[in-house]
RODO-2510 file (C-alpha; in nm, 4 decimals, decimal comma):
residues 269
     n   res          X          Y          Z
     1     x    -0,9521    -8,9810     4,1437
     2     x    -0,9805    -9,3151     4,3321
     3     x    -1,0205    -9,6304     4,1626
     4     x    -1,3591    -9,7831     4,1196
     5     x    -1,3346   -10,1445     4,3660
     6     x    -1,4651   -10,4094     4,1084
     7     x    -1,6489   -10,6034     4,3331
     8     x    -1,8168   -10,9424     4,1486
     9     x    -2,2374   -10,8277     4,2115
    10     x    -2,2583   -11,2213     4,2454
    11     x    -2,1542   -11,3882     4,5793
    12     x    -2,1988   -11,7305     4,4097
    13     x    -2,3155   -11,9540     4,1699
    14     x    -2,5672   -12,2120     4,2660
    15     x    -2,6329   -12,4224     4,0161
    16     x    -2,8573   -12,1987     3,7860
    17     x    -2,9048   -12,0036     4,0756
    18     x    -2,6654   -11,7016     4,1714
    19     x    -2,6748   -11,5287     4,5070
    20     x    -2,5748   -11,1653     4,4904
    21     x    -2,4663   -10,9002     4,7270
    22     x    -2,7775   -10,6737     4,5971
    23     x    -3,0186   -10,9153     4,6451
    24     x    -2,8282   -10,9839     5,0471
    25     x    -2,8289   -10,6267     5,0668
    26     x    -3,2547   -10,6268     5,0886
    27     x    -3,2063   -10,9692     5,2979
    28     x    -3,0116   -10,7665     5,5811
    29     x    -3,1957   -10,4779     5,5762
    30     x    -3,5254   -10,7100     5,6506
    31     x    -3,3594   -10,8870     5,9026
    32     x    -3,2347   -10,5867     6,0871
    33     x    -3,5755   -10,4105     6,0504
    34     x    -3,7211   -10,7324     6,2047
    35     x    -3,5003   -10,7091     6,5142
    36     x    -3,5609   -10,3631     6,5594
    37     x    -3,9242   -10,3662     6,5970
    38     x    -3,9323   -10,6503     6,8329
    39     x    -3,7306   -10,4025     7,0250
    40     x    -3,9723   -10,0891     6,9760
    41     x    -4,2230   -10,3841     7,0946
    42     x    -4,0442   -10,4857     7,4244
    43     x    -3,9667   -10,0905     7,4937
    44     x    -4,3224    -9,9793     7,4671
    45     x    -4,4694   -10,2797     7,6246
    46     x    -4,2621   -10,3146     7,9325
    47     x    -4,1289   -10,6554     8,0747
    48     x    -4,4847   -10,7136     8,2213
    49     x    -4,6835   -10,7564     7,9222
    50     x    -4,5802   -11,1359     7,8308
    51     x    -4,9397   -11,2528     7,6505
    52     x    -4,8866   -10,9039     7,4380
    53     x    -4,5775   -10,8976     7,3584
    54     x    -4,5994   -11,2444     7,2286
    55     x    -4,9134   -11,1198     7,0124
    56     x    -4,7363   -10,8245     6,8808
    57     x    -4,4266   -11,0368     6,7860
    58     x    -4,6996   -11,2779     6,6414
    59     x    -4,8190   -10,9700     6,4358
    60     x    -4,5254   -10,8479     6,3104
    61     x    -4,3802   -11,2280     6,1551
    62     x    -4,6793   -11,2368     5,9719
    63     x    -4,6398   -10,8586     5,8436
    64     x    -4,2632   -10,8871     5,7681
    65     x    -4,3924   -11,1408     5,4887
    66     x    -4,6514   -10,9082     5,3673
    67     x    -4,3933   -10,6311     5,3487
    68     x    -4,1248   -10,8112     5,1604
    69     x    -4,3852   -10,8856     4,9206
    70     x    -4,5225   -10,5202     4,8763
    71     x    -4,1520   -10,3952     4,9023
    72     x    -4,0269   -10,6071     4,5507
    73     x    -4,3420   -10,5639     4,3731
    74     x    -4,4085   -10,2070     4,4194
    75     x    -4,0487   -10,1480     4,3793
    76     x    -4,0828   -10,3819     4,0142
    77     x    -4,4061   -10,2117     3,9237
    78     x    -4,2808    -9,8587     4,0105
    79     x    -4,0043    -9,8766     3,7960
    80     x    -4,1718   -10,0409     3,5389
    81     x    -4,4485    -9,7248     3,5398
    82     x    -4,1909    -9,4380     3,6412
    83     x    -3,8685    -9,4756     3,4387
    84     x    -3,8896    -9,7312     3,1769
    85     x    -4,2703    -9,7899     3,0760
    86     x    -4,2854    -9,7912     2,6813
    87     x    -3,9697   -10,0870     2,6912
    88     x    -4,2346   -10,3055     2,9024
    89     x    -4,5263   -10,1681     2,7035
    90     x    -4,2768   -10,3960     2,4337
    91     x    -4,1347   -10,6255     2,6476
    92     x    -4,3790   -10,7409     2,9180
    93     x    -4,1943   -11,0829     3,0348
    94     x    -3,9314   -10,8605     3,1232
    95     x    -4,1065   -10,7109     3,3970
    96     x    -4,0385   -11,0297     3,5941
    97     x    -3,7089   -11,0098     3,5399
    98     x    -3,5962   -10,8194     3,8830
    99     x    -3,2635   -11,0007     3,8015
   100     x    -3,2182   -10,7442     3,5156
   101     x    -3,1886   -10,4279     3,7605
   102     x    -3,4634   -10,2070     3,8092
   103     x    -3,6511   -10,1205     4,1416
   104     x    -3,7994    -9,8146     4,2209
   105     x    -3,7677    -9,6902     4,5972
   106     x    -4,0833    -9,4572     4,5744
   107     x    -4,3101    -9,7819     4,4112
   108     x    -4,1046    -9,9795     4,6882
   109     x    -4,2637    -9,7662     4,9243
   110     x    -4,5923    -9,7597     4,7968
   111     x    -4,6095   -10,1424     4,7404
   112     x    -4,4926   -10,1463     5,1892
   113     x    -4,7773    -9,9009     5,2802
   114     x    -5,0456   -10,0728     5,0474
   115     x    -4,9577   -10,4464     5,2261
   116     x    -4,8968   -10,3014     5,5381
   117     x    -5,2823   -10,0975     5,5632
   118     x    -5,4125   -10,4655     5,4481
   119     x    -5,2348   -10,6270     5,6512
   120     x    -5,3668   -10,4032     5,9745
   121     x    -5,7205   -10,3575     5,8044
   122     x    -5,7574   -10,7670     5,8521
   123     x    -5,6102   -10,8443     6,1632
   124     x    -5,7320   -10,5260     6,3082
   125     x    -5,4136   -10,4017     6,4517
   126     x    -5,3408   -10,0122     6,4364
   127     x    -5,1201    -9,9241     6,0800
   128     x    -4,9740    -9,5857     6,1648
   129     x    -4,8173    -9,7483     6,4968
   130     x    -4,7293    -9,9981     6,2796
   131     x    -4,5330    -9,7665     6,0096
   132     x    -4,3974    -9,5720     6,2513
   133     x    -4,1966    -9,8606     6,4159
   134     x    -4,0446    -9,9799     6,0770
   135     x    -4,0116    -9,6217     5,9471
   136     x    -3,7334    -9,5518     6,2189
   137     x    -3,5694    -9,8714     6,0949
   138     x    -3,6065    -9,8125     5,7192
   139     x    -3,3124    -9,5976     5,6962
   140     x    -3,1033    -9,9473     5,6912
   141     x    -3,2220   -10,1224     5,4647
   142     x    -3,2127    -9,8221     5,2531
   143     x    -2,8263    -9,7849     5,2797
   144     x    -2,7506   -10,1346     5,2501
   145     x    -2,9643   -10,1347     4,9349
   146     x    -2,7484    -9,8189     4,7942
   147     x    -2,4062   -10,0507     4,8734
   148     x    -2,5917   -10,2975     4,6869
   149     x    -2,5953   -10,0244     4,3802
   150     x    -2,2334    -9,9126     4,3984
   151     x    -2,1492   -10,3200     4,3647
   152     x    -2,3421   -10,3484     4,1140
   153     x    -2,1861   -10,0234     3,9642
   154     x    -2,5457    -9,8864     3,8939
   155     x    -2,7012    -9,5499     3,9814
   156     x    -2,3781    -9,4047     3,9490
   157     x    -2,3373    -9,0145     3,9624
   158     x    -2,2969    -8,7217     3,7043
   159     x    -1,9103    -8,5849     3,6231
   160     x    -1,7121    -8,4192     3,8293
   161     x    -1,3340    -8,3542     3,9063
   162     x    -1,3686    -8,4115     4,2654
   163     x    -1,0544    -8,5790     4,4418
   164     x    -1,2963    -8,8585     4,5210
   165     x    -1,4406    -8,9217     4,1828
   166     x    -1,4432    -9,2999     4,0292
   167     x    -1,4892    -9,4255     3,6420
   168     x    -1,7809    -9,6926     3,6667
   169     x    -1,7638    -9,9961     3,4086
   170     x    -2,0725    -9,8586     3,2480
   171     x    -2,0390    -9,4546     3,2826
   172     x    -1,7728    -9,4225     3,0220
   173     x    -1,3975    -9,3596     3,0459
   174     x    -1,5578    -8,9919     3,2503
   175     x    -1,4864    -8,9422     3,6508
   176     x    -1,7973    -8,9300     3,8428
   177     x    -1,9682    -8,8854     4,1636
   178     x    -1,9783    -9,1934     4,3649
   179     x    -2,3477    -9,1000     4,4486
   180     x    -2,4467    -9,4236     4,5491
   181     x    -2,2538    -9,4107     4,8644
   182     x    -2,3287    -9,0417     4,8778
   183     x    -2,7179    -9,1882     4,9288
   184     x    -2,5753    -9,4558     5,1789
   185     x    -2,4599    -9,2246     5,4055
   186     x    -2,7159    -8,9628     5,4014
   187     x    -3,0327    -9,2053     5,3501
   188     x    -2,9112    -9,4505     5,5382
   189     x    -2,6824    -9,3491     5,8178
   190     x    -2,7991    -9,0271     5,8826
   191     x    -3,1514    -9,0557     5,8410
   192     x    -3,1486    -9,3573     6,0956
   193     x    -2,9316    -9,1333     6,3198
   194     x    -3,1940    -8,8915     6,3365
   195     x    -3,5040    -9,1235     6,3485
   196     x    -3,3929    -9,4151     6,5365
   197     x    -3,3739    -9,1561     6,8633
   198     x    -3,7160    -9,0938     6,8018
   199     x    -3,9121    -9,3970     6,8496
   200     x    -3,9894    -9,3606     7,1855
   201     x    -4,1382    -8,9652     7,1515
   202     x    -4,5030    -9,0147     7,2651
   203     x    -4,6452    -8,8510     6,9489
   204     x    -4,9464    -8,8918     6,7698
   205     x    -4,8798    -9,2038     6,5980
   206     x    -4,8352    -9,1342     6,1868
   207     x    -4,5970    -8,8357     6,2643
   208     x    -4,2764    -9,0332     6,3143
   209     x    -4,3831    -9,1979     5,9268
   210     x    -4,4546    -8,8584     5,7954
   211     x    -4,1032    -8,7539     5,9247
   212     x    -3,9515    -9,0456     5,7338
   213     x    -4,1388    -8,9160     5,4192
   214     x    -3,9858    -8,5497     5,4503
   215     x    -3,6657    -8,6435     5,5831
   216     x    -3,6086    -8,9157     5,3134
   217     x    -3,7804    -8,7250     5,0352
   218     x    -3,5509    -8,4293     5,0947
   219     x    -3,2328    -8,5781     5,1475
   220     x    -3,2982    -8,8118     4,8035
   221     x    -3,4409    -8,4360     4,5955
   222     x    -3,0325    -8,2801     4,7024
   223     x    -2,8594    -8,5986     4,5821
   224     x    -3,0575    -8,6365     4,2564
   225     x    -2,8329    -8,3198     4,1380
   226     x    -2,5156    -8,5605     4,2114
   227     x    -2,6903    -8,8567     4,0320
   228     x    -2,6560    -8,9377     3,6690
   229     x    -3,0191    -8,9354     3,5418
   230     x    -3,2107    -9,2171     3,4229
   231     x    -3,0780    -9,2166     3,0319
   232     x    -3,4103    -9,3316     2,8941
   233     x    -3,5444    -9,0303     3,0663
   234     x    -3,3413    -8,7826     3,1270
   235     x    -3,4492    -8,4646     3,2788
   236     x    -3,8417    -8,4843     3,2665
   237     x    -3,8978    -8,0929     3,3443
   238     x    -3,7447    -7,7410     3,3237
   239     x    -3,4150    -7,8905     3,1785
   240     x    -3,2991    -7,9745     3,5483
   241     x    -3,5568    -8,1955     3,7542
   242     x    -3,4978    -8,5489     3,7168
   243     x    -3,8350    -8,8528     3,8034
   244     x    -3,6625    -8,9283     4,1482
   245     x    -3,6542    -8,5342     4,2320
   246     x    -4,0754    -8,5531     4,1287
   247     x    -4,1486    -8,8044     4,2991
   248     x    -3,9428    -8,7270     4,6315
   249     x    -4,1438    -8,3750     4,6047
   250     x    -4,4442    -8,5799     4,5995
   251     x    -4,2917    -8,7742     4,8976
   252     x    -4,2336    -8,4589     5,1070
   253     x    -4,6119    -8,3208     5,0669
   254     x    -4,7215    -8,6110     5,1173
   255     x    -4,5388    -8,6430     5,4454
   256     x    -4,6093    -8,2670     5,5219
   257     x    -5,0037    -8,3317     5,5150
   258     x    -4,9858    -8,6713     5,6821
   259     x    -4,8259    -8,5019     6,0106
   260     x    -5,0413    -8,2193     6,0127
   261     x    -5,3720    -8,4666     5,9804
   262     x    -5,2172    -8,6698     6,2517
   263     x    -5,2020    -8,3899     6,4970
   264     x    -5,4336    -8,4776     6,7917
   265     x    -5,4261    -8,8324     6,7866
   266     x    -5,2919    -9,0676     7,0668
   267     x    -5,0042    -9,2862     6,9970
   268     x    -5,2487    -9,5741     6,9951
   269     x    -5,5276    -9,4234     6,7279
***
């Protein structure tokens, strides 16, 4: 067994204010997403394309802000709706309190797509070229936010008697999985291993999304049977599937049918 690091979740106090790792964690996966696409941007482009490039960079300040939005709220509201809706139904101030824990990737996810299709709809700019550049970035932000977890000693896995297994703060005097960093490696690392090589494939654009969808949505059904489940829900069918595993099946469909209705479009479409 190794020992669990306790790491303070709070960097420091400012004021009434407190700045903490989980809440950096989202900051540098933004940032690093940002960077990123201005890179897809200047790859696809070419050095010649000054006035566009500028536009596209132009574009994509104004739809990182539209994105962090959609990214906390969805995340808020998909929690609040997947895993713990009577307590709002009871306690509905308490859905604004994101300082409290509880973000949903999946809602997350849905909240980034909705502001992202607005976002293209009104400055008529293309939205599955769009996803596909911060798709192949996603995978960061999606490891740094499971680091944020293990800090926060949250999300932490079932038991086990694995050489590697830690005792969380809140998961009992019982050795567990450390599943959080399980998911950092695997949704973060890996996934952005095998996307990031992709960005430059001249598909149809849509497909390198879709392929976020599957990848992501199979890697996160496999580690839900490491993963403690949600203990207001439990298992929520056939005494073994867990929410996340539902909704990650719903991810993969969804990610099936989007690259097969993409098929025969041009990158730019």
């Amino acid at each position: 067994m190794i020992p669990y690091p306790r790491i303070d979740p709070v960097i420091v106090h400012i004021g009434p204010l407190a700045l903490r790792w989980y809440g950096l964690m989202y900051l540098f996966g933004f940032v690093a997403a940002f960077f990123l696409v201005k890179k897809q941007i200047r790859e696809e482009l070419g050095p010649g394309n000054h006035d566009r490039i500028a536009r596209e960079q132009e574009l994509l300040e104004g739809m990182l802000v539209w994105l962090v939005a959609g990214v906390i709220i969805g995340g808020r509201l998909g929690y609040v709706l997947f895993y713990n809706l009577p307590y709002f139904i009871h306690h509905p101030l308490e859905i604004l309190a994101t300082w409290h824990g509880g973000m949903s990737f999946h809602g997350g996810a849905a909240g980034a797509l909705l502001a992202g299709w607005l976002y293209c709809k009104r400055y008529g700019t293309n939205f599955f070229k769009w996803s596909d550049r911060f798709c192949v970035t996603a995978p960061i932000g999606l490891g740094l936010g499971r680091l944020g977890n293990f800090i926060n000693g949250e999300l932490y896995g079932r038991p086990t008697n694995v050489p590697w297994a830690m005792i969380f703060p809140d998961g009992g005097l019982v050795p567990r999985h450390p599943s959080q960093l399980y998911e950092a490696v695997l949704e973060g690392v890996v996934l952005f291993c095998l996307l990031w090589p992709l960005r430059q494939k001249p598909w149809p654009s849509g497909r390198k999304t879709a392929l976020f969808f599957i990848g992501y949505g199979i890697i996160r059904f496999i580690l839900e049977f490491f993963r403690e489940p949600d203990p207001q829900l439990g298992f929520v069918a056939l005494g073994w599937v867990t929410m996340g595993q539902l909704l990650s099946l719903a991810l993969i469909i969804l990610g099936i049918f989007l690259w097969a209705v993409r098929n025969g479009y041009t990158v730019e479409e």
